[in-house]
One Martini backbone bead per residue (centre of mass of N, CA, C, O) as a GRO file, in nm:
protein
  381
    1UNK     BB    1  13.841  11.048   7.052
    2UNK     BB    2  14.109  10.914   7.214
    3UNK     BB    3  14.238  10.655   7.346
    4UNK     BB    4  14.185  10.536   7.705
    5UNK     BB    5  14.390  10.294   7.796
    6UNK     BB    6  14.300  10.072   8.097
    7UNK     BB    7  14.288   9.745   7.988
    8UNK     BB    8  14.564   9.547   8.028
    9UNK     BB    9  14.400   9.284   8.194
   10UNK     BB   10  14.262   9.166   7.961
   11UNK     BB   11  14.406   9.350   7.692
   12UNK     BB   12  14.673   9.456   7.494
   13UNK     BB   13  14.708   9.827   7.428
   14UNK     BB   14  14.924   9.810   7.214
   15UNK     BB   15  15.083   9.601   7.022
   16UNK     BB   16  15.386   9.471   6.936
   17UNK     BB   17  15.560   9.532   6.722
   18UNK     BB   18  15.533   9.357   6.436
   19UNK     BB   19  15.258   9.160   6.452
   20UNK     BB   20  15.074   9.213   6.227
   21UNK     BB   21  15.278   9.148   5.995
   22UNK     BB   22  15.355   8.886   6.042
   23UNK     BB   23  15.064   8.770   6.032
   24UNK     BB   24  15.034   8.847   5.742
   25UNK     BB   25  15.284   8.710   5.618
   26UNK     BB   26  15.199   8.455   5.664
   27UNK     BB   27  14.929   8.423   5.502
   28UNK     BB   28  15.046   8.502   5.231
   29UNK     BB   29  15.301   8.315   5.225
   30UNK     BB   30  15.260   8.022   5.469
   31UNK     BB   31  14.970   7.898   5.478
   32UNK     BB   32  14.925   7.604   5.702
   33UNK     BB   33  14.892   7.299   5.836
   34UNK     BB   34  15.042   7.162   6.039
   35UNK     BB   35  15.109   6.790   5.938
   36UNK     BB   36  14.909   6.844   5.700
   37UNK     BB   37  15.140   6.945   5.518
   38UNK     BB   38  15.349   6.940   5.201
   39UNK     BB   39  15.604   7.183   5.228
   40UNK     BB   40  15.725   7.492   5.290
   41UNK     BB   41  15.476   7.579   5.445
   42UNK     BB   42  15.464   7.309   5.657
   43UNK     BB   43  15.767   7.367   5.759
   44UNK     BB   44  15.707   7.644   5.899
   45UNK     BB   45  15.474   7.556   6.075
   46UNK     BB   46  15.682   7.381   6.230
   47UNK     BB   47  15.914   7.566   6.319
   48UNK     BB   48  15.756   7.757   6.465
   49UNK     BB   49  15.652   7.593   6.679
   50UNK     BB   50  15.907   7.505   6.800
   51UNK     BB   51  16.026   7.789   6.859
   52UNK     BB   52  15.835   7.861   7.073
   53UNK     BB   53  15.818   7.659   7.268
   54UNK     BB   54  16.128   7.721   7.334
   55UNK     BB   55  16.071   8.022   7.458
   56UNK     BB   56  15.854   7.981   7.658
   57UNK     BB   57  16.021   7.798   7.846
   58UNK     BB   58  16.236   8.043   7.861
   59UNK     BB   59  16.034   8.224   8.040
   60UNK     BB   60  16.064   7.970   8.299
   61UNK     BB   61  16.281   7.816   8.347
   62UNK     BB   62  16.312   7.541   8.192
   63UNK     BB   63  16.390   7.288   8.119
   64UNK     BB   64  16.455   7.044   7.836
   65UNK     BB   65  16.254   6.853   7.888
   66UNK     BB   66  16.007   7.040   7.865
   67UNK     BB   67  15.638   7.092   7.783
   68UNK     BB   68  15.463   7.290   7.492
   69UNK     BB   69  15.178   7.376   7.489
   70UNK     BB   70  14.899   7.456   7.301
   71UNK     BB   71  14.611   7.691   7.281
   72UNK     BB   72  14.348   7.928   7.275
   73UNK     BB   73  14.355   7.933   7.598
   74UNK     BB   74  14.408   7.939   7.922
   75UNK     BB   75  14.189   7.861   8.040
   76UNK     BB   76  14.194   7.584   7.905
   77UNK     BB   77  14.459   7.505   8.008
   78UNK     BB   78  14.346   7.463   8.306
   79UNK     BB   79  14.160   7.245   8.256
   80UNK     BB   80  14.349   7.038   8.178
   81UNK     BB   81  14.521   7.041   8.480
   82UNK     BB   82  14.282   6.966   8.617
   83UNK     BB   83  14.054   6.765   8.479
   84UNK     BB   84  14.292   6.564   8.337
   85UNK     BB   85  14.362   6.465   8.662
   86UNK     BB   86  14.139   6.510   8.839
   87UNK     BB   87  13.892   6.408   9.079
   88UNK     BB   88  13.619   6.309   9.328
   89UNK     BB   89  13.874   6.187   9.506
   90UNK     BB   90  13.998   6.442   9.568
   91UNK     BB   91  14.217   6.720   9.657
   92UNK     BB   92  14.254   7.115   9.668
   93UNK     BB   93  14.456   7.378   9.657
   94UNK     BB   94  14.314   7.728   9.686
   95UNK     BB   95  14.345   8.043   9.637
   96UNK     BB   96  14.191   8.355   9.700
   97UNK     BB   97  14.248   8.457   9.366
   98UNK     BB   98  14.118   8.314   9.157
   99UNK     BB   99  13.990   8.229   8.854
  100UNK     BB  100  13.733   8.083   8.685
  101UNK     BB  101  13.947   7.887   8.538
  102UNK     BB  102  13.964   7.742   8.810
  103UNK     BB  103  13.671   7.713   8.950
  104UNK     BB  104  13.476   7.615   8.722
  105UNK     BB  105  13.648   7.358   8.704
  106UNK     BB  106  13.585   7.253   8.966
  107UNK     BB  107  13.308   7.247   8.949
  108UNK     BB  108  13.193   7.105   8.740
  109UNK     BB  109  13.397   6.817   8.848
  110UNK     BB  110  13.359   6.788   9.101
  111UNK     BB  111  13.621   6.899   9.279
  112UNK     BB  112  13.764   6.930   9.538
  113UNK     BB  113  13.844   7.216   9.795
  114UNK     BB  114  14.018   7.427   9.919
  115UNK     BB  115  14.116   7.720  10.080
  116UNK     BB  116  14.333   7.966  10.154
  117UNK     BB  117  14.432   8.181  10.368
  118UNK     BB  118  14.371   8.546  10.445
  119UNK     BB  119  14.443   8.873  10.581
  120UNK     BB  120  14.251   9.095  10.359
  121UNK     BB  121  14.510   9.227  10.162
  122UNK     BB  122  14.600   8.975   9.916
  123UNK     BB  123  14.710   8.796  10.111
  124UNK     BB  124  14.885   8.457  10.139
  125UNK     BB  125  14.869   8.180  10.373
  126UNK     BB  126  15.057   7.917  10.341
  127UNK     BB  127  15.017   7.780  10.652
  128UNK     BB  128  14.743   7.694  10.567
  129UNK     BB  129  14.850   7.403  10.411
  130UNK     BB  130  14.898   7.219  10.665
  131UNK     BB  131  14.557   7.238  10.788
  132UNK     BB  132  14.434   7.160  10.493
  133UNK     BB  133  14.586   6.891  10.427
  134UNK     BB  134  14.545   6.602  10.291
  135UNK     BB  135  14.541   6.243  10.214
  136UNK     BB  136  14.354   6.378   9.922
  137UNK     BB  137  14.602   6.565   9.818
  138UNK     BB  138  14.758   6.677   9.519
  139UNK     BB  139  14.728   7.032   9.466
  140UNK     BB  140  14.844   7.372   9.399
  141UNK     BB  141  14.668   7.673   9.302
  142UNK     BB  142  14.830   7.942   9.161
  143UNK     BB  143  14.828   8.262   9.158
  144UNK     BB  144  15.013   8.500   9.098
  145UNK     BB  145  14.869   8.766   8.986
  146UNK     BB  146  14.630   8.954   9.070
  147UNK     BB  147  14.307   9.049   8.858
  148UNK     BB  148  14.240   9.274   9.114
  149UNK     BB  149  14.529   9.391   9.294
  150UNK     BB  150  14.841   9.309   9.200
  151UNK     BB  151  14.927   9.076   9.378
  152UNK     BB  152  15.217   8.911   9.427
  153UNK     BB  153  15.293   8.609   9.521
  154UNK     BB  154  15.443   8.368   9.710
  155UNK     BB  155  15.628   8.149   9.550
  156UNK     BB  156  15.801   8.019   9.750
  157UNK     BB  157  15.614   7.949   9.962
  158UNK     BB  158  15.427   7.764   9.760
  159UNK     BB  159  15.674   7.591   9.649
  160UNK     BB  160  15.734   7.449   9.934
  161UNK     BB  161  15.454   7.373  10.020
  162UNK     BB  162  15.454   7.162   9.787
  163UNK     BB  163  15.700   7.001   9.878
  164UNK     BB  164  15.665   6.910  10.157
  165UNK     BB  165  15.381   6.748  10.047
  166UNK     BB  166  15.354   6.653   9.750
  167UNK     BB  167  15.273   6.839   9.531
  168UNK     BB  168  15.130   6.995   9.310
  169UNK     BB  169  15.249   7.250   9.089
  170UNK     BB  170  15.020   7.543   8.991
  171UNK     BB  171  15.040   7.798   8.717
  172UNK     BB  172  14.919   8.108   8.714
  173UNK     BB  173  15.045   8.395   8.451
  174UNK     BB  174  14.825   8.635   8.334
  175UNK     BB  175  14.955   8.867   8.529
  176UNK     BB  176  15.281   8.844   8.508
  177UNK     BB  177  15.382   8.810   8.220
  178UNK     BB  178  15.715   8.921   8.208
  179UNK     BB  179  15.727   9.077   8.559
  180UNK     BB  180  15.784   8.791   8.669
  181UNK     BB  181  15.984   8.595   8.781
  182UNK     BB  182  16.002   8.242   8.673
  183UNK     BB  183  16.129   7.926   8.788
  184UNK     BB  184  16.047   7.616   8.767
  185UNK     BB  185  16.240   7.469   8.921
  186UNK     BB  186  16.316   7.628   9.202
  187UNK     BB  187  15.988   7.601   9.241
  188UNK     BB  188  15.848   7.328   9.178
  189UNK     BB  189  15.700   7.328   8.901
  190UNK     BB  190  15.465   7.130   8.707
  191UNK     BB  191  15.264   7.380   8.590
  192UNK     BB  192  15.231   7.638   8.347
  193UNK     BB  193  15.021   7.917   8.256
  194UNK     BB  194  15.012   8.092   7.915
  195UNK     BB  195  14.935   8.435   7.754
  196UNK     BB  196  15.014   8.593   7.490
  197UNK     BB  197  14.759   8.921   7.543
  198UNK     BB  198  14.919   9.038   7.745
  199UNK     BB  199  15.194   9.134   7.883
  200UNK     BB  200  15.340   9.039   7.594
  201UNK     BB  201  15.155   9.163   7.331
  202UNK     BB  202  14.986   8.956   7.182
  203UNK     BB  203  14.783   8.754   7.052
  204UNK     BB  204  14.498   8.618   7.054
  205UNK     BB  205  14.467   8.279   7.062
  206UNK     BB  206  14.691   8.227   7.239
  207UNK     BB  207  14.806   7.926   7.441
  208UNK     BB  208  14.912   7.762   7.760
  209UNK     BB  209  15.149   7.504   7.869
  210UNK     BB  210  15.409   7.406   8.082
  211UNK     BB  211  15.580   7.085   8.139
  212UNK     BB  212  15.615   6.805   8.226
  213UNK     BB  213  15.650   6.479   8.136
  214UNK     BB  214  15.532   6.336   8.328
  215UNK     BB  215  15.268   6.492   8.388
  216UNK     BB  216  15.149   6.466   8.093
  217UNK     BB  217  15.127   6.170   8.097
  218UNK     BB  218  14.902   6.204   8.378
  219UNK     BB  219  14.721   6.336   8.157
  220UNK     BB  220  14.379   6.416   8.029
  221UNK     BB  221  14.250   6.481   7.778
  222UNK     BB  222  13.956   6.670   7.654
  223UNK     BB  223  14.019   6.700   7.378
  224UNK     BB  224  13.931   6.536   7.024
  225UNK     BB  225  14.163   6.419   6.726
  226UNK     BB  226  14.370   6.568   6.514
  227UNK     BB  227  14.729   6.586   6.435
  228UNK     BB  228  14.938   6.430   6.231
  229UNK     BB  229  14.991   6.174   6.448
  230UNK     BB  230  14.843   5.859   6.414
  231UNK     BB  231  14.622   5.823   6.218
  232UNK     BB  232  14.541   5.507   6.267
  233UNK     BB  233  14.437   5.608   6.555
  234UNK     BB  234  14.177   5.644   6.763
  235UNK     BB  235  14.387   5.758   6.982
  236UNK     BB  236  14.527   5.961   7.136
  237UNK     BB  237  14.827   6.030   7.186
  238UNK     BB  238  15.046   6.018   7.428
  239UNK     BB  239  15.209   6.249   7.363
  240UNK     BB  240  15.372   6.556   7.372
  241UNK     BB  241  15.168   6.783   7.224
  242UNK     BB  242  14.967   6.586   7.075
  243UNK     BB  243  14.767   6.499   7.318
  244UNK     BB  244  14.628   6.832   7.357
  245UNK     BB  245  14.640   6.882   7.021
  246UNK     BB  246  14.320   6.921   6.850
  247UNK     BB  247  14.376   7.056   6.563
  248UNK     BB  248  14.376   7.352   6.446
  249UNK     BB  249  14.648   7.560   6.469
  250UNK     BB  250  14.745   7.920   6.533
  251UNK     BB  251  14.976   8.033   6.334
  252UNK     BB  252  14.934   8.332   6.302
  253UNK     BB  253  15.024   8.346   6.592
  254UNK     BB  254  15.285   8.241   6.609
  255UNK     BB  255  15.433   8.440   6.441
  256UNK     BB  256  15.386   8.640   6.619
  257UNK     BB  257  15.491   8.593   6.847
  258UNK     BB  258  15.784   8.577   6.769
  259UNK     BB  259  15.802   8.881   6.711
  260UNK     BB  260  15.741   8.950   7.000
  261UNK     BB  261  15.990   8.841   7.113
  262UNK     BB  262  16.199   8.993   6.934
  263UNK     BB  263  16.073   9.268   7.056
  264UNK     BB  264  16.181   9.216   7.345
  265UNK     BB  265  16.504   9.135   7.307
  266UNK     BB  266  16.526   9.439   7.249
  267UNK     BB  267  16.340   9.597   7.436
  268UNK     BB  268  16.278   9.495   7.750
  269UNK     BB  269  16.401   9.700   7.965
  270UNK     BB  270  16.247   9.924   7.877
  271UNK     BB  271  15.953   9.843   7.884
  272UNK     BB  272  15.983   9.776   8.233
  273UNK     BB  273  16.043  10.037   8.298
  274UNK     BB  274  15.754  10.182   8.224
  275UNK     BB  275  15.557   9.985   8.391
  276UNK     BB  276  15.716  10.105   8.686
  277UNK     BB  277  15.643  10.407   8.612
  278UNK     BB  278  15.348  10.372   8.591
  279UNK     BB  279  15.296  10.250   8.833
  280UNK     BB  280  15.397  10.479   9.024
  281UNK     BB  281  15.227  10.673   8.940
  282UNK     BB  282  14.945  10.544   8.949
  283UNK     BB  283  14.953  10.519   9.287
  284UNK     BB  284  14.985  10.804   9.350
  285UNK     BB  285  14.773  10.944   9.207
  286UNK     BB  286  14.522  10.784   9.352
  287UNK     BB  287  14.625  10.858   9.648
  288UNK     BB  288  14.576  11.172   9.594
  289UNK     BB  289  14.250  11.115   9.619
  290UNK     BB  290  13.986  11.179   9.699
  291UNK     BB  291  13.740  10.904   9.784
  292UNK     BB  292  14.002  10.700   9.719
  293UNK     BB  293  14.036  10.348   9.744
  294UNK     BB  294  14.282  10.110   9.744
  295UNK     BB  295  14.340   9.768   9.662
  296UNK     BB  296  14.574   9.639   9.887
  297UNK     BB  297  14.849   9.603   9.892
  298UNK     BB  298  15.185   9.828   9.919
  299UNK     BB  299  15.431   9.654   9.720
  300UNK     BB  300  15.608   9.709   9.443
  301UNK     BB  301  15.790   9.431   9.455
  302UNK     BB  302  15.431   9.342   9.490
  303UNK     BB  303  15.349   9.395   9.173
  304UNK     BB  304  15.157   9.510   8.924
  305UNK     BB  305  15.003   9.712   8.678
  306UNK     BB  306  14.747   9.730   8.878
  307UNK     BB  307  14.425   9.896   8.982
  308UNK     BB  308  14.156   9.880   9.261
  309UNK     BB  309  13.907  10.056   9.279
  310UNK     BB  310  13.713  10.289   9.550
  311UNK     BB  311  13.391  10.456   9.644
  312UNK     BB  312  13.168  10.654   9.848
  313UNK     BB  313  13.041  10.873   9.605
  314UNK     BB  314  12.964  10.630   9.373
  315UNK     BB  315  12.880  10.449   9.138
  316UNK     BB  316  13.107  10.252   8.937
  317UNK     BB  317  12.969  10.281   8.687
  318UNK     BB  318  12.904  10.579   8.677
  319UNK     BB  319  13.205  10.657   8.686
  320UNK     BB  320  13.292  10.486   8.429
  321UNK     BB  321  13.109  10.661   8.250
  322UNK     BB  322  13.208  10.946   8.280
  323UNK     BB  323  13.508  10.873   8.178
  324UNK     BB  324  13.457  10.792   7.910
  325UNK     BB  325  13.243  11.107   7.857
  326UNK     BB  326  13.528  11.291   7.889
  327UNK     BB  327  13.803  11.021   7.799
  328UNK     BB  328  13.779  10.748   7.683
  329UNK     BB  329  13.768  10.538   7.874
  330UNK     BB  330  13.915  10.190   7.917
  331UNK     BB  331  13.749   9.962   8.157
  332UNK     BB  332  13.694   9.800   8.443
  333UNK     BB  333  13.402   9.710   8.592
  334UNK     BB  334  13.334   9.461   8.886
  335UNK     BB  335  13.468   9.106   8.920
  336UNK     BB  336  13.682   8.993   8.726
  337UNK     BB  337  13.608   8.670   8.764
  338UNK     BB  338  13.687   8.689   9.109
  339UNK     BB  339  13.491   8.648   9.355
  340UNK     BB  340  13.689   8.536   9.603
  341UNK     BB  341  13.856   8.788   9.613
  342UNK     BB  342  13.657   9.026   9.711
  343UNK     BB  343  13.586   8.883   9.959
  344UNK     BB  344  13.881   8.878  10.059
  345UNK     BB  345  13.874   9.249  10.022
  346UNK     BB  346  13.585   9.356  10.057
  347UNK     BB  347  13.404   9.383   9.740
  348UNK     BB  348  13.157   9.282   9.762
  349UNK     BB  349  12.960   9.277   9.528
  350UNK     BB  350  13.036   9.549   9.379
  351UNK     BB  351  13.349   9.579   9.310
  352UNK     BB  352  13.566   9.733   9.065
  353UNK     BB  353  13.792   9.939   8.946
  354UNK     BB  354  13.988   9.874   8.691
  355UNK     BB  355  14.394   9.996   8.618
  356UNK     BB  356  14.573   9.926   8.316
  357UNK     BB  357  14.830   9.988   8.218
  358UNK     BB  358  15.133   9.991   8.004
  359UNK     BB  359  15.394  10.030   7.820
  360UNK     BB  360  15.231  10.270   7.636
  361UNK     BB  361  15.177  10.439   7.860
  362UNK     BB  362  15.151  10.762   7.967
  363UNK     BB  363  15.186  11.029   8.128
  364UNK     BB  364  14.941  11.195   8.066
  365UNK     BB  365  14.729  10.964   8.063
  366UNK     BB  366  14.736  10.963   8.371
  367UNK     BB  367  14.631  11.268   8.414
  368UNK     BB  368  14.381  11.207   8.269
  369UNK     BB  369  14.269  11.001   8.492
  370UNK     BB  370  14.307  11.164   8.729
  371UNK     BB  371  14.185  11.432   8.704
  372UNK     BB  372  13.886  11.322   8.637
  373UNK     BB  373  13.834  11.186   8.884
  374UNK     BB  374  13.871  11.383   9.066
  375UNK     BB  375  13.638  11.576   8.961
  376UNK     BB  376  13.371  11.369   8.992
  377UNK     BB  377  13.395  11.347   9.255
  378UNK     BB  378  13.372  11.639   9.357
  379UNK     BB  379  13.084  11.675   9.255
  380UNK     BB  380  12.963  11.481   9.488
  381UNK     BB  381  12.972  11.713   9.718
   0.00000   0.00000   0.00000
């Protein structure tokens, strides 16, 4: 039975053409350790390195002096601009939408903060930032898109709201990437965090986050050690990138992440016109089955391309076990680490099944997991 894939909102597959070729050819042929190696390979490893820096900051539109910090997940990075930043004299807003990564950051190192208010359908009240912030709020916490319903937030409301009150403006990109524009400027964005193995279609295991020098000097590192510069000193650099960057980078995933930005810069504008093809499908299919609710609202244009459903004519574990044993559906049912937004949905605690086709995926497989869907339900007249 083929590969019936979707989840890549977990992470995507198959991964972008010429990935795995880049790291193998690196691994072959330039395999060195940035910074702490002298000669051919150390030097490519360390070229590698900047050339995506500057890539991936151009993928938010930052400004020219922004620091493009690498970490090992996106996760590992809201930890660093969140503990390293705040402590428990402070207080954050933050969206009913937010991932684990930021909630249990927040909760480990006893962090206040306040929810925004929200609709009950996905939508988050920015208007009531004004009503929740205090006099030591420091900073404004968004989730771009939800990778539980799949809507993109307001982002300009977002960001004049964390303008107006003088906030940090901190942003997760894990499902938003490379499909909702983020202009870093224009939105007076702080920090974005962003991981390479989703929607971007690279390797696991490289993340980071871009942010201004300001922002960077403000930050303490959490992980310390070698950096391969200032070896003398006992403390980590003053500066970014080595301020956060301890140990040996992931330089296989750094190579092949290059060719990955390389296929889409030849490739980008076919790619997200089938994502948005395949989602206006996916949404399409699933209103049309009896006995299926999708969650949250549908405005395209306020969508990337994942879908939450629920059903009460089966246990959801149930559903995706028969889906599996029929179709070889790959995909997610639970709470996707987000317990805030269930509740905010109404989901809590049942959880739904997530269903996140991707660029590469076809229109006939579409067909077959609604097909089957809509099968499973009938039987359970």
């Amino acid at each position: 039975m083929n590969r019936l894939y979707f989840d890549n909102a977990a992470t995507s597959w198959p991964k972008a053409p010429g990935l795995s070729r880049a790291v193998k050819d690196y691994l072959d042929r330039d395999c060195s350790n940035p910074s702490r190696s002298f000669g051919r390979g150390g030097d490519q490893s360390g070229e590698n390195a900047y050339e995506l820096r500057c890539r991936i900051a151009g993928l938010f539109h930052a400004p020219s002096d922004a620091v493009t910090v690498f970490t090992p997940s996106l996760t590992q990075a809201l930890n660093i601009l969140i503990a390293g930043r705040y402590g428990r004299d402070d207080h954050l807003l933050v969206t009913a939408f937010e991932h684990n990564a930021v909630m249990r950051t927040l909760e480990l190192h006893h962090i206040p903060y306040s929810v925004l208010e929200t609709d009950g359908r996905g939508n988050t009240d920015y208007s009531s930032v004004d009503r929740l912030v205090r006099r030591n709020t420091r900073a404004l916490v968004v989730n771009a898109a939800s990778n539980v319903s799949g809507i993109v937030t307001g982002l300009a409301a977002a960001g004049e709201s964390a303008q107006r009150h003088g906030l940090d403006f901190i942003l997760d990109s894990a499902q938003a990437l490379p499909f909702v524009s983020i202009d870093f400027t224009a939105l007076g964005i702080s920090a974005a965090a962003f991981t390479a193995h989703k929607g971007l279609l690279g390797p696991e295991g490289l993340g980071g986050f871009v942010t201004t020098a300001d922002f960077a000097r403000q930050t303490r590192p959490l992980i310390a050690g070698g950096t391969g510069s200032l070896s003398d000193s006992l403390l980590m650099p003053p500066d970014a990138p080595d301020r956060f960057e301890a140990g040996t980078q992931n330089s296989p995933a750094i190579a092949g992440m290059l060719a990955v930005l390389d296929w889409w810069q030849e490739h980008g504008k076919e790619a997200l016109g089938a994502e948005y093809r395949n989602m206006m499908l996916l949404h399409d299919s699933l209103a049309a089955i009896e006995g299926i609710r999708i969650v949250g609202d549908w405005e395209p244009e306020r969508h990337c391309c994942l879908f939450s459903v629920t059903t009460d004519r089966m246990d959801l574990a149930q559903l995706s076990y028969e889906l599996e044993r029929r179709t070889g559906l790959e995909a997610r049912v639970g709470l996707h680490c987000a317990p805030m937004a269930h509740k905010a949905l109404g989901t809590w605690p049942e959880g739904t099944l997530r269903l996140s086709p991707g660029v590469f995926t076809r229109q006939e497989e579409i067909e077959t997991l609604c097909g089957a869907l809509e099968e499973v339900l009938d039987e359970t007249i």
